[in-house]
C-alpha distance (Angstrom), angle and dihedral (degrees) to the residues before:
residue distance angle dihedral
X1 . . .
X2 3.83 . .
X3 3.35 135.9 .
X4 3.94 133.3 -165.7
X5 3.73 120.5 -161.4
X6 3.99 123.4 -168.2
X7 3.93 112.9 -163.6
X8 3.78 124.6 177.0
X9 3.60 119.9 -151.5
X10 3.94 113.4 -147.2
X11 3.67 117.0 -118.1
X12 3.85 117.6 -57.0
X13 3.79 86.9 12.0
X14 3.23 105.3 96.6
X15 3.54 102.5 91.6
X16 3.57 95.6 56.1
X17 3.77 91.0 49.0
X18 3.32 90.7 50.3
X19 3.96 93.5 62.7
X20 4.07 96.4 34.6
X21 3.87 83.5 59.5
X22 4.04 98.4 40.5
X23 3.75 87.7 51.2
X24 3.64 83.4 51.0
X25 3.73 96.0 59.9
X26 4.03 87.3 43.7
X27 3.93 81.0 63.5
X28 3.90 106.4 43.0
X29 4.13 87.9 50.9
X30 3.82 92.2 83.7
X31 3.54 92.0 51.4
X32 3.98 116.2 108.1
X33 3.51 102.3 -142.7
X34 4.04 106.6 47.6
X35 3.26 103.5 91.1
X36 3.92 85.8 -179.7
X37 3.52 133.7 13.6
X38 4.16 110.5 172.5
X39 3.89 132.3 -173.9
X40 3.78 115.9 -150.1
X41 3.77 130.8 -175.5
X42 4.04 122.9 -169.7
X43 3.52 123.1 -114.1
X44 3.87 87.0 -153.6
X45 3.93 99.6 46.0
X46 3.92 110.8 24.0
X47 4.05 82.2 -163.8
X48 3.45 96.1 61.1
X49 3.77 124.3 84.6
X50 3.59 142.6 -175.3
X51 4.06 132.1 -164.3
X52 4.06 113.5 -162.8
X53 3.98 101.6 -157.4
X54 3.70 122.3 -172.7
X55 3.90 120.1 -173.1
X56 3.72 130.6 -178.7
X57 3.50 98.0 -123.9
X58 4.05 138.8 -21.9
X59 3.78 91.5 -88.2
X60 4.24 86.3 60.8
X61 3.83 83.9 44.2
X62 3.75 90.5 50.6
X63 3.97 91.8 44.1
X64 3.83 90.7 53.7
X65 4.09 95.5 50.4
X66 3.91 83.8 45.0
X67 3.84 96.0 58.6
X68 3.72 118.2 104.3
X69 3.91 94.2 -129.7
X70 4.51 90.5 59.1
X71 3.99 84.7 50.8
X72 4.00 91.4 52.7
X73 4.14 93.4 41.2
X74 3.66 77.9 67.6
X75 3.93 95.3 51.0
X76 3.68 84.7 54.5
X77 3.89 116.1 33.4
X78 4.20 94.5 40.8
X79 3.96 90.0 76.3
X80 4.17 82.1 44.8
X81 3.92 95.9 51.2
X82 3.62 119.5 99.4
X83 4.47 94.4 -158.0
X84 3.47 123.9 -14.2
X85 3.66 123.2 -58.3
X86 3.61 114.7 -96.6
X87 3.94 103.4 -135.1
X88 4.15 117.1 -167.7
X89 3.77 126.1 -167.0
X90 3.95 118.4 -156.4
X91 3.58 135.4 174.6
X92 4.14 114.2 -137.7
X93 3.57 119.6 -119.4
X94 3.34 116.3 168.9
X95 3.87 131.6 6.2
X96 3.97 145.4 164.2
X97 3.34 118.0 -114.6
X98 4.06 105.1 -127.8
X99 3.60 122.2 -148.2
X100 4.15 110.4 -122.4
């Protein structure tokens, strides 16, 4: 199951989004069922963001928006957002496996 979320920070924001979501990836490492959890910044739009989230299953996906750290990103990126994030769910179907 993956998941891609876009989130614009307002203007002069976007430091402070940065590090409310990088602390947020500190945080979803120790969980068991996110197998990837990745923070993206555009080279175009320094305000605009994107997290690439892959879970084993819905029941790790439901874990992760259960946890009392996703409830509080909320608290403190919703005064930082500039719109509503756009939030995609897609199903993988094909894939490379990469050497590490």
């Amino acid at each position: 199951m993956i998941v891609v979320a876009r989130l614009k920070a307002k203007s002069s924001k976007e430091e402070e989004m940065e590090m409310a979501l990088r602390e947020m990836v500190s945080k979803v490492e120790e969980e068991e069922g996110t197998l990837a959890y990745t923070l993206h910044r555009s080279q175009k739009d320094p305000s605009l963001f994107l997290l690439y989230e892959k879970y084993k299953d819905k029941d790790a996906l439901s874990y992760h928006s259960s946890t009392p750290y996703f409830k509080e990103l909320f608290n403190v990126v919703g005064p930082l957002l500039d719109g509503t994030p756009g939030i995609e769910m897609y199903d993988e179907i094909a894939r490379i496996k990469m050497p590490l």
